[in-house]
N, C-alpha and C positions, 0 to 999 in steps of 0.2 A: 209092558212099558218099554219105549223105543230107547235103544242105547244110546245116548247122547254122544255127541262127536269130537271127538277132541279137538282143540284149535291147533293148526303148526306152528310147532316152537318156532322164534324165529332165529335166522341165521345169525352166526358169529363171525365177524371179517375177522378173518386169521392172517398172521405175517406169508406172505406168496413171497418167497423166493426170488431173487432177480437174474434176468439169464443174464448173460456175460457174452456180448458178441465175439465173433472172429476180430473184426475191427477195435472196438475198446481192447482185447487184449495184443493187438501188435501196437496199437495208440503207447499204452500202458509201457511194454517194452522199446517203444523207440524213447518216450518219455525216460526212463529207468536210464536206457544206453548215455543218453546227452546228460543227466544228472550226474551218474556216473566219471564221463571223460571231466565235465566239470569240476567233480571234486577233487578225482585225482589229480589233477594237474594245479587244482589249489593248495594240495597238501602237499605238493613237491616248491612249489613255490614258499609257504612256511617256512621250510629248511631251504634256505638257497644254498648255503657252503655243503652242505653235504649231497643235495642233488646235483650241484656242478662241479664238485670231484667225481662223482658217480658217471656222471654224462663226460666230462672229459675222458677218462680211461676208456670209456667205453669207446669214444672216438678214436683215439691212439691206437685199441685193439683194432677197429679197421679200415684205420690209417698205414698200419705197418703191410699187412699181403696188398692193399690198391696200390701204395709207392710200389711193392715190388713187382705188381701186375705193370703196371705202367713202365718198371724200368725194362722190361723182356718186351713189351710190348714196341717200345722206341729201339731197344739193341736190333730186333725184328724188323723194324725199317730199313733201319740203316744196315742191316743184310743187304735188305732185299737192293737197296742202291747198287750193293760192293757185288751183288752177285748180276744184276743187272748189268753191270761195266763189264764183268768178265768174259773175255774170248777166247775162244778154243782156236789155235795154231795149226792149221796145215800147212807143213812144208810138202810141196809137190817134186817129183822127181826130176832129177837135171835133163834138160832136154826135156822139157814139157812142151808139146806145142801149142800155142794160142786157140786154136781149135778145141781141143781137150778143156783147156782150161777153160775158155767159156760155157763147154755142154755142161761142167759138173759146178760152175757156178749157175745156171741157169737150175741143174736139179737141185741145189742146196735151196736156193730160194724159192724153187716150190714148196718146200720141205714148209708142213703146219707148225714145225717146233724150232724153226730156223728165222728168228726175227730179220736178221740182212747177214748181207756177206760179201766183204769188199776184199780185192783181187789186187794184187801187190804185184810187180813185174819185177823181174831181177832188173832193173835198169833205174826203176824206181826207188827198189830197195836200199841197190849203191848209193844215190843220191841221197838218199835221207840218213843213212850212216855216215857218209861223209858232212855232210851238216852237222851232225850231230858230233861226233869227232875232232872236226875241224881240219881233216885231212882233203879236201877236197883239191888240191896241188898234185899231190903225193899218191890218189886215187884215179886221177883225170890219166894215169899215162897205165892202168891197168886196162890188158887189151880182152882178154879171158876173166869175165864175171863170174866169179866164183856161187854167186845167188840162186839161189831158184826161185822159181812162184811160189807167192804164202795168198793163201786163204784165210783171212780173218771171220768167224766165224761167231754170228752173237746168238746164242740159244734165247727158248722164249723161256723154257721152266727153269728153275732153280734145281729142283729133285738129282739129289745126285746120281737116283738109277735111271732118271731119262737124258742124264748128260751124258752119262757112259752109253747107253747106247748109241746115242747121239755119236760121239766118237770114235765104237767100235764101227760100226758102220760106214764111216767117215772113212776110216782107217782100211778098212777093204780095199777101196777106189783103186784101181789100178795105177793110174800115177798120183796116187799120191803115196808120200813115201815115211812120213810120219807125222800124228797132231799129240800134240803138245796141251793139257789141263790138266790144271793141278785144284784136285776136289778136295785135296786133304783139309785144307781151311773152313771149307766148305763143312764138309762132312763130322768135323769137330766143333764147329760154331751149333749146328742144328743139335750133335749131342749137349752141347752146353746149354742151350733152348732150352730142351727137352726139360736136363735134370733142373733148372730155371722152376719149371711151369710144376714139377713136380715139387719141390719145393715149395713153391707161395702156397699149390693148393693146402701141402701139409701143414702151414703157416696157418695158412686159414683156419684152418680146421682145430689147429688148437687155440687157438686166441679166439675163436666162435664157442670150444667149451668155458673156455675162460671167463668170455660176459656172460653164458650161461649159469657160471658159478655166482660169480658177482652180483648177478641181477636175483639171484633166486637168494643169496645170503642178504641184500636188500631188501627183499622185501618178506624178507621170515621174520626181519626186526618190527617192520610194519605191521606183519600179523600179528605179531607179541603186544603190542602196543593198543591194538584195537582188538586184543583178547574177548572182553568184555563185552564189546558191541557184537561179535560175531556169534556169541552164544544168545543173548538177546534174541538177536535177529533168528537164531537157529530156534527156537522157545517158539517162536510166534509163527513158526512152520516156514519160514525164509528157507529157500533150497539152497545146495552148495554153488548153482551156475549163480544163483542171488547176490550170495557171500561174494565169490569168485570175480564178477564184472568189472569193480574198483581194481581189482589189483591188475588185470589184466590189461585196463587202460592206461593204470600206473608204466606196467612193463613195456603199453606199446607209447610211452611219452620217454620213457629212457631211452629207447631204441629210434625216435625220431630226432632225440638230440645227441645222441651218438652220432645217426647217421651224417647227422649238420655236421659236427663237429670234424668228422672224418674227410669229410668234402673241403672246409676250410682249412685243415694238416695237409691234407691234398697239395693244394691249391700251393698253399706256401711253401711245400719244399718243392713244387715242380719252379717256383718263382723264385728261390734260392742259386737252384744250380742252372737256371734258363739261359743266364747269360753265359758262364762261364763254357757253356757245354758249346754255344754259338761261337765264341772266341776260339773254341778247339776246333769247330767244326771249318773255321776262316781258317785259320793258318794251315789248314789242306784245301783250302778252295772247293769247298764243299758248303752250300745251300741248307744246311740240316736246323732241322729247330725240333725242339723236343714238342710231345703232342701229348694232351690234356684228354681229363674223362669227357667222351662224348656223352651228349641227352639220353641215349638209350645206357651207357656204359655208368651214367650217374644214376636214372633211375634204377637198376639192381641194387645198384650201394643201399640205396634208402631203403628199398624193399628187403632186402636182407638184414638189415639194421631193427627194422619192423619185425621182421618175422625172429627173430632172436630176441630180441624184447618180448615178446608176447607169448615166444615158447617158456624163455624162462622165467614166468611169471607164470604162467598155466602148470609148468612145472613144479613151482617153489607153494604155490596155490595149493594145488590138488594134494601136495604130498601132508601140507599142516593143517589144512581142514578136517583129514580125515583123523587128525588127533584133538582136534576141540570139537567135545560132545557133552549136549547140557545133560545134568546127573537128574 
């Protein structure tokens, strides 16, 4: 007797799995990011009084090194004017002759570091001191001009070691018999600079850990507060970059209203003292106007502003996640 044959069972549709593209999941994550920047900046909007006390200090903090960048910046102009006007004095020897004096005016003005150089005659010289005087009666019957030739001399750099050279070399010239510059102003104004630039950057630097401190004590209260959600979230397998995105958008919205805020402190103490510094800059006859953050000089502000915001939130983040853990 033939074995009879079994029929096949028939098949069972089982749950398949779904794959999960490359695409749905950057979909997913740029979805998540815009969610994210949106809530945080609705939940700082909630609290207004304590988000704009938070966002103004944080402007103040860099509002205080931009004023002092800007105020070195402008003294630094107004160098460059005072060093610009400065002349270097050859007096040439008595009994120069016109000969002489033109070859070593013709070699100064070759010179790449000698912007011009105007030539003084003892006869010239007389006349303009008697103008100046008012002896020009009392001087008209001197028969022996006591003058020699001056060389007025306008360097191109400022650098006090290419003026010195500038002038030792000057000072070789066979007739000439002494020049005359005085770098010590010079030479003092660039160390005040200096200690200046060093200064604001240490300015900086502590009023950068300072919103550091602030932003991260701000938003440890936020994580206290949404205690409960973040363990949730942590339960249902939420990673810490998960948890983490809110706050870090939190940080980079304190740090963009910082930077606003910083720009407009800016703005209004350079428009404080605009006029009064122009009234100074007139009663010397002087052209001088104070000068404002340029486009490239404002966007860092912002971006620094950013980037301190979103460190200190990354910071203040990472350090109290890693203490809420579901039991």
């Amino acid at each position: 007797m033939s074995r009879a044959r079994k029929a096949p069972l028939p098949t069972r549709a089982g749950a398949r799995p779904k794959v999960t593209g490359v695409s749905d999941r950057a979909r997913a994550w740029r979805q998540h990011h815009g969610r994210s920047a949106r809530d945080s900046l609705r939940r700082l909007l909630v609290v207004p009084v304590r988000s704009t006390l938070t966002v103004l200090m944080l402007g103040i903090a860099l509002a205080l090194p931009a004023l002092l960048y800007l105020a070195l910046a402008n003294v630094g102009q107004l160098s460059g004017h005072w060093a610009s006007s400065h002349q270097m004095s050859a007096y040439l020897k008595a009994g120069a002759r016109p000969a002489a004096v033109e070859a070593l005016t013709a070699t100064l003005r070759a010179r790449p570091d000698v912007a011009a150089v105007t030539a003084i005659s003892p006869e010239q010289g007389l006349a303009e001191f008697a103008r100046q005087t008012g002896l020009t009666g009392a001087l008209a019957n001197v028969k022996n001009n006591p003058l020699p030739w001056v060389l007025l001399v306008q360097p191109v750099g400022t650098a006090p070691e290419s003026l010195a050279t500038l002038r030792d070399q000057l000072a070789a010239e066979l007739v000439v018999d002494e020049v005359r510059l005085d770098m010590a102003w010079l030479t003092r104004l660039q160390a005040i600079m200096q200690l200046g630039q060093r200064f604001a950057l240490g300015l900086g630097c502590l009023l950068g850990l300072g919103m550091l401190l602030a932003i991260g004590n701000t938003l440890r209260l936020a994580i206290e507060n949404r205690r409960e959600e973040i363990l949730v979230v942590k339960l249902v397998g939420g990673t810490d970059a998960f948890v983490r995105r809110p706050f870090l958008y939190t940080g980079l919205w304190y740090g963009a209203g910082g930077g606003i805020w910083a720009l407009v402190l800016t703005q209004l103490g350079l428009w404080l003292v605009s006029k009064p510094v122009a009234q100074l800059a007139n009663s010397y006859g002087s052209q001088f106007t104070l000068q404002g953050l340029g486009a490239g000089e404002t966007l860092i502000l912002l971006m620094v502003a950013l980037i301190i915001g979103w460190l200190g939130a990354w910071l203040a983040v990472g350090r109290h996640l890693r203490d809420i853990k579901p039991q």
